[in-house]
N, CA, C and O atoms as a GROMACS GRO file, in nm:
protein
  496
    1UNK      N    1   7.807   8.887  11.819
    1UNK     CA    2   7.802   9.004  11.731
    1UNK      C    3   7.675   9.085  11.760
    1UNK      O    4   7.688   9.206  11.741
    2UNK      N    5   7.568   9.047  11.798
    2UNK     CA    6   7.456   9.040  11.787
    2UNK      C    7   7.434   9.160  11.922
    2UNK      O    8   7.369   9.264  11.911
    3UNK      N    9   7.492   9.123  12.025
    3UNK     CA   10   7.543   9.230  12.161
    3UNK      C   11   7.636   9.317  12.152
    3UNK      O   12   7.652   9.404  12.238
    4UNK      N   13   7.723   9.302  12.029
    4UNK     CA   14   7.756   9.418  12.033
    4UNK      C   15   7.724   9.532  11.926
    4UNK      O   16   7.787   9.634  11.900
    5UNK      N   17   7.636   9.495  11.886
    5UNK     CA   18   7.555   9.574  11.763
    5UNK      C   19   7.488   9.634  11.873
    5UNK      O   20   7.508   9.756  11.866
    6UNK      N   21   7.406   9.599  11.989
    6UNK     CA   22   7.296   9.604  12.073
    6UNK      C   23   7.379   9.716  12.157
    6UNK      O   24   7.321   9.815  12.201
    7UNK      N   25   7.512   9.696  12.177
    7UNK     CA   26   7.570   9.820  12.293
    7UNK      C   27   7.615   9.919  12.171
    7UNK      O   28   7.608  10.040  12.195
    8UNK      N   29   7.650   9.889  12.075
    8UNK     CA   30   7.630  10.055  11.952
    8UNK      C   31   7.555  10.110  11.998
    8UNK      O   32   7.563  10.215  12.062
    9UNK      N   33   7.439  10.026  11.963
    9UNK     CA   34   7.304  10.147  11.945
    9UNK      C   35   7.247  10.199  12.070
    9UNK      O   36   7.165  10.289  12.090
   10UNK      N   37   7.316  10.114  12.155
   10UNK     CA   38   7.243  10.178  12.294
   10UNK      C   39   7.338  10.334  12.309
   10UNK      O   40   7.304  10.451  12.328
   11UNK      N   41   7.456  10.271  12.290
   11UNK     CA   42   7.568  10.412  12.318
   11UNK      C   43   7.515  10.514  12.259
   11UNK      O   44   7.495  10.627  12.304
   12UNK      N   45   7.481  10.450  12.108
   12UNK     CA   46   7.423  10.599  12.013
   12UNK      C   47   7.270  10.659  12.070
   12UNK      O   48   7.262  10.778  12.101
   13UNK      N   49   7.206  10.611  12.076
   13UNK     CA   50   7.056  10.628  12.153
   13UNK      C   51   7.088  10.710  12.274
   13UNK      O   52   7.040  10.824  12.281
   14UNK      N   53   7.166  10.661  12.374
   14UNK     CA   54   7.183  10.744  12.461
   14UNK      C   55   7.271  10.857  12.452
   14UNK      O   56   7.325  10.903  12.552
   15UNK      N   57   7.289  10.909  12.325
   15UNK     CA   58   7.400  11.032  12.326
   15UNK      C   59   7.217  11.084  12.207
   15UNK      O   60   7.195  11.191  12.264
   16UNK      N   61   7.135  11.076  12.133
   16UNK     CA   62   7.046  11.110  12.072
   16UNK      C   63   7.134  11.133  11.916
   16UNK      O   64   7.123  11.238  11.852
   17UNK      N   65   7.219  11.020  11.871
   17UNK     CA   66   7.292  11.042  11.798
   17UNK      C   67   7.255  10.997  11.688
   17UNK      O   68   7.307  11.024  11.580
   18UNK      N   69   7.145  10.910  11.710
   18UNK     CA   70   7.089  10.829  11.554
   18UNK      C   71   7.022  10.944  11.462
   18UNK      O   72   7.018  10.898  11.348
   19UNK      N   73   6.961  11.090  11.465
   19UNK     CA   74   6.907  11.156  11.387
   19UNK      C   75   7.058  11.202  11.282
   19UNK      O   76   7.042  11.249  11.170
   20UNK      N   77   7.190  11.181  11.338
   20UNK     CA   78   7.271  11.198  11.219
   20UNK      C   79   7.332  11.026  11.160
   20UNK      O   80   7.444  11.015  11.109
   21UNK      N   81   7.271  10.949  11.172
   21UNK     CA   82   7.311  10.849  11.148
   21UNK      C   83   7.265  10.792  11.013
   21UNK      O   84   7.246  10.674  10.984
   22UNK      N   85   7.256  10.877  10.954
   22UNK     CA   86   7.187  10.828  10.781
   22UNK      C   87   7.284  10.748  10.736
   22UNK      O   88   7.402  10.751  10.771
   23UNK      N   89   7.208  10.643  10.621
   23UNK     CA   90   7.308  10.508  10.577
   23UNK      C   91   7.451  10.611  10.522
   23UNK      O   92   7.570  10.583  10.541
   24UNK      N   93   7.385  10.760  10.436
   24UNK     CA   94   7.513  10.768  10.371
   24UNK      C   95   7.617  10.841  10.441
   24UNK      O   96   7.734  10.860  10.407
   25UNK      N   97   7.561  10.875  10.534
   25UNK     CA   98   7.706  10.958  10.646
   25UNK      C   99   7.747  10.866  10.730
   25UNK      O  100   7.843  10.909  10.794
   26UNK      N  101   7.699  10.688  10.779
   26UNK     CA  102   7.784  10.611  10.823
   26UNK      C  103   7.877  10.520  10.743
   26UNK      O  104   7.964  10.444  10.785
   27UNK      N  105   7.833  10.550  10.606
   27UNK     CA  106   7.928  10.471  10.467
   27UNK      C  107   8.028  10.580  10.464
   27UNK      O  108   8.142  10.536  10.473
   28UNK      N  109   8.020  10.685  10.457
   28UNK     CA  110   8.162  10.810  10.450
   28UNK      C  111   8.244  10.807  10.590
   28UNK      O  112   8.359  10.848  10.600
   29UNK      N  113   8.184  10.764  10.673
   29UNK     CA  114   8.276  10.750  10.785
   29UNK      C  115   8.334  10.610  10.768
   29UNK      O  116   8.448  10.602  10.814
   30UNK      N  117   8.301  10.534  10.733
   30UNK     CA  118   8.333  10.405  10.732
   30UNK      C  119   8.471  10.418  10.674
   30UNK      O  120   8.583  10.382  10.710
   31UNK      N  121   8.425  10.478  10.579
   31UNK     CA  122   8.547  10.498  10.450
   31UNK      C  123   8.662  10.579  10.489
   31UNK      O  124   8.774  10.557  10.443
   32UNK      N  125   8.632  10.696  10.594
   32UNK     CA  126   8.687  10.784  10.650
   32UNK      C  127   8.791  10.743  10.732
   32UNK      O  128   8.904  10.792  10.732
   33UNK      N  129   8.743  10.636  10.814
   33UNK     CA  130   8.794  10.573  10.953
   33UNK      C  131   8.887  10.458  10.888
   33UNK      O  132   8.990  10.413  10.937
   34UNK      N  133   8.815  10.414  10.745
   34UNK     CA  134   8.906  10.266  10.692
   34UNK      C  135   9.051  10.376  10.648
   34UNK      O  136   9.166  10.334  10.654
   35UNK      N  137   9.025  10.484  10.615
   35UNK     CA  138   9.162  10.529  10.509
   35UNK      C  139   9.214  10.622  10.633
   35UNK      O  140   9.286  10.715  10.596
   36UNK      N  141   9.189  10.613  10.785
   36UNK     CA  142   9.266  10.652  10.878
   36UNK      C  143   9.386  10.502  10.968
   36UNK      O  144   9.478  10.499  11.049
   37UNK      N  145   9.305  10.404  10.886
   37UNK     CA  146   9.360  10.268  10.898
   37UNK      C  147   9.484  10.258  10.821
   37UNK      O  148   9.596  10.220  10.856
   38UNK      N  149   9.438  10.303  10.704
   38UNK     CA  150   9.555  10.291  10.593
   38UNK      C  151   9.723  10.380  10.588
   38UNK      O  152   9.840  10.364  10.553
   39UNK      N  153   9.608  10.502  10.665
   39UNK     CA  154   9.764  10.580  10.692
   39UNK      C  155   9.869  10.512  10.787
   39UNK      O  156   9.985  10.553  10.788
   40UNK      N  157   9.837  10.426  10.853
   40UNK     CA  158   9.943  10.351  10.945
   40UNK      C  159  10.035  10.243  10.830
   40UNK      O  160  10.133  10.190  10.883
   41UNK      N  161  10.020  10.223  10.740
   41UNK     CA  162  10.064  10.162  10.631
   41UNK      C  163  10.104  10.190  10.513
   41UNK      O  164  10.148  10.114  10.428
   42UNK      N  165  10.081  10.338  10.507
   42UNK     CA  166  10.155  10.398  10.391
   42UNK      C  167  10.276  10.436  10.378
   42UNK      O  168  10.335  10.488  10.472
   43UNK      N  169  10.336  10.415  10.254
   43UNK     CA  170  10.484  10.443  10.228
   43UNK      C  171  10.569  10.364  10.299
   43UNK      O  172  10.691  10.380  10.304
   44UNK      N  173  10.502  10.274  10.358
   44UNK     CA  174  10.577  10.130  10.443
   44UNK      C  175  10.590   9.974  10.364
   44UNK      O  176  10.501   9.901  10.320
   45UNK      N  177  10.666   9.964  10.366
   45UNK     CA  178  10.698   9.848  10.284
   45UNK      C  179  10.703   9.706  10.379
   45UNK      O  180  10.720   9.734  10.497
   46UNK      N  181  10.696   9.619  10.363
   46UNK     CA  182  10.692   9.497  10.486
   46UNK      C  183  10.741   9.469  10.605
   46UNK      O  184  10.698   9.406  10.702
   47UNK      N  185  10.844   9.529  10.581
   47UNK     CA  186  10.971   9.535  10.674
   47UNK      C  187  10.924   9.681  10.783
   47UNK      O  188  10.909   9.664  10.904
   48UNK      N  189  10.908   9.810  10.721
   48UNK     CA  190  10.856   9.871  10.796
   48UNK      C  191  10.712   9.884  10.892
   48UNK      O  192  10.694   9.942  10.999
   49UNK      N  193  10.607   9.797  10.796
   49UNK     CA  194  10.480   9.784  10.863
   49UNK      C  195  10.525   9.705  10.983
   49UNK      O  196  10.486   9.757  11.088
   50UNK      N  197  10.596   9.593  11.000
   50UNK     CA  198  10.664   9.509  11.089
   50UNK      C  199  10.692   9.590  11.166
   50UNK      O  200  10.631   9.617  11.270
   51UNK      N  201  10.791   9.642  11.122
   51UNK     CA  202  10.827   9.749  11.254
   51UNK      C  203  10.724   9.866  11.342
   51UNK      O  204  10.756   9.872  11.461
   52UNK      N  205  10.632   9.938  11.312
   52UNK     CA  206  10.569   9.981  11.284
   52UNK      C  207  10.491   9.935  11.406
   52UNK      O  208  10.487   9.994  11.514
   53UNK      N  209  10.414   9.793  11.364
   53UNK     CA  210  10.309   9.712  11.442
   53UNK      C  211  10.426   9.664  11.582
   53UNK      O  212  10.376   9.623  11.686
   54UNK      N  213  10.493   9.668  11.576
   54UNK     CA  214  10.588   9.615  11.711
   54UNK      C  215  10.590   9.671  11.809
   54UNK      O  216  10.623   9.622  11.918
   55UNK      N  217  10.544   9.814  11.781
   55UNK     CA  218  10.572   9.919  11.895
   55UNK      C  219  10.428   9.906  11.906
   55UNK      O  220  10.342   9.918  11.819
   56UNK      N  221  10.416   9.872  12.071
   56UNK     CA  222  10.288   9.841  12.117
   56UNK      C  223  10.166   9.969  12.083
   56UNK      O  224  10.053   9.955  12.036
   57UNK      N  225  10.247  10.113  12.133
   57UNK     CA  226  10.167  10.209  12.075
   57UNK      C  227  10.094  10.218  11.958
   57UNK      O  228   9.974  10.247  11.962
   58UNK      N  229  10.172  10.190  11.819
   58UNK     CA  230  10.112  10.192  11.721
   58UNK      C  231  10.027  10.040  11.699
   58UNK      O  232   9.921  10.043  11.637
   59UNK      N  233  10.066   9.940  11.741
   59UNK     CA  234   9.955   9.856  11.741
   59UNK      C  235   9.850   9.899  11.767
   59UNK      O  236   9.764   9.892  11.679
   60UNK      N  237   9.810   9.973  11.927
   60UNK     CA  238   9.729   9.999  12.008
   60UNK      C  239   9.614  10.091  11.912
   60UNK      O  240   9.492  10.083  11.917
   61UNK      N  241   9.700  10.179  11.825
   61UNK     CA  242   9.648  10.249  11.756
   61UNK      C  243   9.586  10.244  11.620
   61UNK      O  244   9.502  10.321  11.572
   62UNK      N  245   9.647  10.134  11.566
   62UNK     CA  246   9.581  10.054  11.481
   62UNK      C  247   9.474   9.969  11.502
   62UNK      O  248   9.385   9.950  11.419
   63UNK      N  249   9.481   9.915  11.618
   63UNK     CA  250   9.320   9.791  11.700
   63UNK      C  251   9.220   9.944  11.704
   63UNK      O  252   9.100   9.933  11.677
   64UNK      N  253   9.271  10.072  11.736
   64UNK     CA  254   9.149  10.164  11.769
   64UNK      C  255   9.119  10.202  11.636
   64UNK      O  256   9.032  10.289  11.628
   65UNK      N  257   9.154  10.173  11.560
   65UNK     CA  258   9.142  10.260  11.396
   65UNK      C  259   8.997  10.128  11.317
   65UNK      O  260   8.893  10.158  11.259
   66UNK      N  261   9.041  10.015  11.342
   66UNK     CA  262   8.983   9.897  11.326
   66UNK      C  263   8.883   9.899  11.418
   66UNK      O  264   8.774   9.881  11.364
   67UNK      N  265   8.877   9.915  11.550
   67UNK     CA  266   8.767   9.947  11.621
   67UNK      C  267   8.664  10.055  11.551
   67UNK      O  268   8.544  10.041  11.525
   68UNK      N  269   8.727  10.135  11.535
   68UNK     CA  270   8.622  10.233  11.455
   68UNK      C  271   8.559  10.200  11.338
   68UNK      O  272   8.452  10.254  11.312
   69UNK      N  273   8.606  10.124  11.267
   69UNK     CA  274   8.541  10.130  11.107
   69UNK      C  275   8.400   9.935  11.218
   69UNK      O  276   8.286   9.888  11.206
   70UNK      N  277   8.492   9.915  11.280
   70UNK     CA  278   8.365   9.777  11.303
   70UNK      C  279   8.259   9.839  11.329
   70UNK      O  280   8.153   9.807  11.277
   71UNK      N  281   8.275   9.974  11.444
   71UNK     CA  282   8.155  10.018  11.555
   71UNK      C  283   8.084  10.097  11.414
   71UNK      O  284   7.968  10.112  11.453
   72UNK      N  285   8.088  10.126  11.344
   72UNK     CA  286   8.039  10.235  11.238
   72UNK      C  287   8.008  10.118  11.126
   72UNK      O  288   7.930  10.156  11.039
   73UNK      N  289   8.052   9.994  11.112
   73UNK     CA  290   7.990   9.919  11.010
   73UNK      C  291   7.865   9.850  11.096
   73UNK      O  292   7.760   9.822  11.038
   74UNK      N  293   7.880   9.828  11.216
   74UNK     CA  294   7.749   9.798  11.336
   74UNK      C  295   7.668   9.875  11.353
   74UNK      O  296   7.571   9.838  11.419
   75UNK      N  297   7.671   9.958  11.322
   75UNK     CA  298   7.577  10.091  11.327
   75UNK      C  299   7.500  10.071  11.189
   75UNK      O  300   7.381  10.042  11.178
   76UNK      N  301   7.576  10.089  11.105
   76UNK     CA  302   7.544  10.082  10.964
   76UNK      C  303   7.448   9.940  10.942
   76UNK      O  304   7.361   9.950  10.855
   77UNK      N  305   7.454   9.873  10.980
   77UNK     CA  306   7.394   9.731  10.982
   77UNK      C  307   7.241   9.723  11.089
   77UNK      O  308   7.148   9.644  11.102
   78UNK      N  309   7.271   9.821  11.135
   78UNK     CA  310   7.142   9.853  11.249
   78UNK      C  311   7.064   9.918  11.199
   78UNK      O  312   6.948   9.877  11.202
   79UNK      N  313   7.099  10.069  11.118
   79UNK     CA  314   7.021  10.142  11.079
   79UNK      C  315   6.958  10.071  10.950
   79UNK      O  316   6.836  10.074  10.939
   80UNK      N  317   7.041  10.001  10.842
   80UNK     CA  318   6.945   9.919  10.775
   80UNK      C  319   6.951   9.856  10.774
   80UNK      O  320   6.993   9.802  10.672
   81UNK      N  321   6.904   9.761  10.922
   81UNK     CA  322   6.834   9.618  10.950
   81UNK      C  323   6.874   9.518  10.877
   81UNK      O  324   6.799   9.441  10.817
   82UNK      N  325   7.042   9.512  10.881
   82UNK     CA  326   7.115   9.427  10.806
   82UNK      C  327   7.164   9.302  10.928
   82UNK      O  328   7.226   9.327  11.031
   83UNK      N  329   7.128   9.193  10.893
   83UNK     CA  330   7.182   9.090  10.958
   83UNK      C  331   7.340   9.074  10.939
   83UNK      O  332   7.366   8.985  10.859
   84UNK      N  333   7.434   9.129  10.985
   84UNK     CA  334   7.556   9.131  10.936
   84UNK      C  335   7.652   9.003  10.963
   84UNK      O  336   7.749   8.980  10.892
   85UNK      N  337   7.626   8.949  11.038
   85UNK     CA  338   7.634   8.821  11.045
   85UNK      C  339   7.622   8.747  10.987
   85UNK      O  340   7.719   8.685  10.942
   86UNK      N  341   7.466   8.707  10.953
   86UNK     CA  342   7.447   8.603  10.815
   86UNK      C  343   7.475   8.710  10.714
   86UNK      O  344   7.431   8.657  10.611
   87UNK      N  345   7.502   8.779  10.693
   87UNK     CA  346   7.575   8.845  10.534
   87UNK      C  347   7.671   8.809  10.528
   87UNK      O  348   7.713   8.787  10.414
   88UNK      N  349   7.764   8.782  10.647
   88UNK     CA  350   7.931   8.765  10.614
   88UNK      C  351   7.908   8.609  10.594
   88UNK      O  352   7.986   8.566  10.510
   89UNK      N  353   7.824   8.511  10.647
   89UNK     CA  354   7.848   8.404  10.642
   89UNK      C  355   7.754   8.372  10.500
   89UNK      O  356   7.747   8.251  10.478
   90UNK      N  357   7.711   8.422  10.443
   90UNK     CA  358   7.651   8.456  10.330
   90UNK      C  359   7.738   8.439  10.206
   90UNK      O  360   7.737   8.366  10.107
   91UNK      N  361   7.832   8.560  10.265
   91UNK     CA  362   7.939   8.550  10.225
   91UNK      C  363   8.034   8.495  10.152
   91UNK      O  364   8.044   8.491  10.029
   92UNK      N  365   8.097   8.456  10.227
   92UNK     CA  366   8.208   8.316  10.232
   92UNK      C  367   8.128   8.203  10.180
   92UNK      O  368   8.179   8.111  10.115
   93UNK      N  369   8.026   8.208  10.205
   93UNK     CA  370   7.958   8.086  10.119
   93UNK      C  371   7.969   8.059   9.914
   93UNK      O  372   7.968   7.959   9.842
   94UNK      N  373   7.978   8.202   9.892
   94UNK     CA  374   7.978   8.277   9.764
   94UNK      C  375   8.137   8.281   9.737
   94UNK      O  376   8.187   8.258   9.627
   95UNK      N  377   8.195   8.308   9.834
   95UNK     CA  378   8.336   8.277   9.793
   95UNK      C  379   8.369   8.177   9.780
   95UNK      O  380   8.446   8.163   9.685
   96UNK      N  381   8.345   8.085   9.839
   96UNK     CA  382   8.359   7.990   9.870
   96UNK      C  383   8.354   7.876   9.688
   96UNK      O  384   8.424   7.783   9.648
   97UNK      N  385   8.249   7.940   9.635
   97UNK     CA  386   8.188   7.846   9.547
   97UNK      C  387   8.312   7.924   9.467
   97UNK      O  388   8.413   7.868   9.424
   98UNK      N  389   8.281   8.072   9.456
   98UNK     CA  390   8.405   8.180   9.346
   98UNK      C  391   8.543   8.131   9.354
   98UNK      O  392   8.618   8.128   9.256
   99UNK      N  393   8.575   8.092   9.470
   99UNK     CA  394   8.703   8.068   9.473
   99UNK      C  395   8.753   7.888   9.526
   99UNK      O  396   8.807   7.841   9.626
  100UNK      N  397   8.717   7.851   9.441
  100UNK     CA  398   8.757   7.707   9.527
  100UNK      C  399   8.953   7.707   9.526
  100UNK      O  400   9.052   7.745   9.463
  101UNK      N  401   8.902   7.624   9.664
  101UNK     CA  402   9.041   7.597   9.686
  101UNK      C  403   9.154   7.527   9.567
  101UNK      O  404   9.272   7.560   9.570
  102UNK      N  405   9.106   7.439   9.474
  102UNK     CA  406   9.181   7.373   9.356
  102UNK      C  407   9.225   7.517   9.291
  102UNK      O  408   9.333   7.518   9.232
  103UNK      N  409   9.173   7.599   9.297
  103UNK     CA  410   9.212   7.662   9.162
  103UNK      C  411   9.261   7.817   9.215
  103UNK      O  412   9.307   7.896   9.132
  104UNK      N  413   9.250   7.852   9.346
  104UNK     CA  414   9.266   7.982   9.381
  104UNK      C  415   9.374   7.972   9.505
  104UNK      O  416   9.410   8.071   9.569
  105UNK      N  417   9.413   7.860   9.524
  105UNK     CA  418   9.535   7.864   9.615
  105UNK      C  419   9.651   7.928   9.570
  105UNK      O  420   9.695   7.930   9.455
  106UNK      N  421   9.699   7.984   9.682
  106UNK     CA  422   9.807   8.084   9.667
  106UNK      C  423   9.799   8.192   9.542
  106UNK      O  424   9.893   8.270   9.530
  107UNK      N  425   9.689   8.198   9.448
  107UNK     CA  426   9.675   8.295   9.367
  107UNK      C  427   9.600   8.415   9.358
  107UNK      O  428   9.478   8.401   9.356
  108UNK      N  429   9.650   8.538   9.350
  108UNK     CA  430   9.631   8.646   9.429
  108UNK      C  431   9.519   8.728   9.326
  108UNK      O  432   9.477   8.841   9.351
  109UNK      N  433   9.478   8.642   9.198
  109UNK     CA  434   9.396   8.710   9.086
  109UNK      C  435   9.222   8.743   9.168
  109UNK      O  436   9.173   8.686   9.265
  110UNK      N  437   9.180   8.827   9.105
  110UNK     CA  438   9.008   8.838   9.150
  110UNK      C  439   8.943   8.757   9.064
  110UNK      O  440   8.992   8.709   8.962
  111UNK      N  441   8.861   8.747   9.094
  111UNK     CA  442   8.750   8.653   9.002
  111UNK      C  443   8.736   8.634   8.851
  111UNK      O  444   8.732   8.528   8.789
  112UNK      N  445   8.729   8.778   8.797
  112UNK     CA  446   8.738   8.771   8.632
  112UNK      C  447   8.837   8.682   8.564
  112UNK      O  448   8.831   8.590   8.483
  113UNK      N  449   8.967   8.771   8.656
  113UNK     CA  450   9.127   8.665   8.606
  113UNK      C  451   9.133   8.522   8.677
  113UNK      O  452   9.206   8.438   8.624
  114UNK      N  453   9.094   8.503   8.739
  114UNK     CA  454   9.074   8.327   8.783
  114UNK      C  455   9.024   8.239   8.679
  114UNK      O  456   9.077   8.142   8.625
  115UNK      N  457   8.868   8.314   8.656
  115UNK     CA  458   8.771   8.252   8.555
  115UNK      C  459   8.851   8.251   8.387
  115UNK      O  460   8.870   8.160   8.305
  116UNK      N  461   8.883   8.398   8.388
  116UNK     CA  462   8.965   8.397   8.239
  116UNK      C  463   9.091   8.232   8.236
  116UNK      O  464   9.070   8.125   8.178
  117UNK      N  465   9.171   8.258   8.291
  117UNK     CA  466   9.255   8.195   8.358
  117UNK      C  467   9.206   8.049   8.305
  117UNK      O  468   9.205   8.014   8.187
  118UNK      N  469   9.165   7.967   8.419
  118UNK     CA  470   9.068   7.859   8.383
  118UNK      C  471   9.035   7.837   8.267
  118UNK      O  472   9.022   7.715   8.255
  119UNK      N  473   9.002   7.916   8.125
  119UNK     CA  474   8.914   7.909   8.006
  119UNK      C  475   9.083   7.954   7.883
  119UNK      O  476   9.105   7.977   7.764
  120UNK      N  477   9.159   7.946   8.008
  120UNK     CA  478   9.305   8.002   7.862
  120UNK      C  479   9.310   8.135   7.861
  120UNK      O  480   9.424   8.172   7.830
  121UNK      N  481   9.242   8.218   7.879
  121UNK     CA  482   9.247   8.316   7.865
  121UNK      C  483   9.315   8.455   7.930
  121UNK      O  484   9.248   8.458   8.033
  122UNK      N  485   9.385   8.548   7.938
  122UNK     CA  486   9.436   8.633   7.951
  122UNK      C  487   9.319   8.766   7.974
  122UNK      O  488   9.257   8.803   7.873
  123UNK      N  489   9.286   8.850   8.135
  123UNK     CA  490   9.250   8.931   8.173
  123UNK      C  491   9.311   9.051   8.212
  123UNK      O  492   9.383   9.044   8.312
  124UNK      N  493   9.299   9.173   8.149
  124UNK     CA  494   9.363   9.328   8.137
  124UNK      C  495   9.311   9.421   8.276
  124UNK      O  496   9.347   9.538   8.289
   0.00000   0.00000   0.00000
């Protein structure tokens, strides 16, 4: 991960691209590039995303949509000197404890409704 954070910034450095690279215009692209992800999945129901992802093209085009939001969350992690790595494994560590396996298998609730859940309780 660590090399390819290192060829971001070289790419960006060598285009003199980091003076527009502020945290909050690589979080709006992030967001930009994630909900150019999403349009490959809208108004598609399972059966159609299936179909959809089959045709190598639109795969192809989906790995580049996903390519984009990684290279722009690597960036983002560069400019503020975020170990993104140990964050994700940080992570999952935190989930890990949030969600144990006894109690969150196969159940699709977030945390509040798990915990409610667990205690009897009913979350809105």
């Amino acid at each position: 991960m660590r090399d390819l954070q290192r060829r971001v910034a070289a790419f960006r450095d060598a285009r003199d691209w980091r003076q527009f690279h502020a945290p909050k215009d690589l979080a709006i692209s992030i967001a930009l590039e994630a909900a150019e992800l999403l349009e490959h999945f809208q108004w598609k129901d399972e059966a159609a995303a299936a179909a959809h992802l089959a045709r190598r093209r639109e795969r192809d085009r989906v790995a580049a949509e996903m390519a984009d939001v990684l290279l722009l969350l690597l960036s983002l992690a560069d400019v503020l000197g975020v170990d993104l790595r140990g964050a994700a494994l940080r992570k999952l560590t935190t989930n890990a404890r949030k969600y144990p396996v006894a109690r969150a298998r196969g159940v699709a609730a977030k945390y509040p409704a798990l915990v409610a859940a667990r205690r009897g309780r009913r979350v809105r």
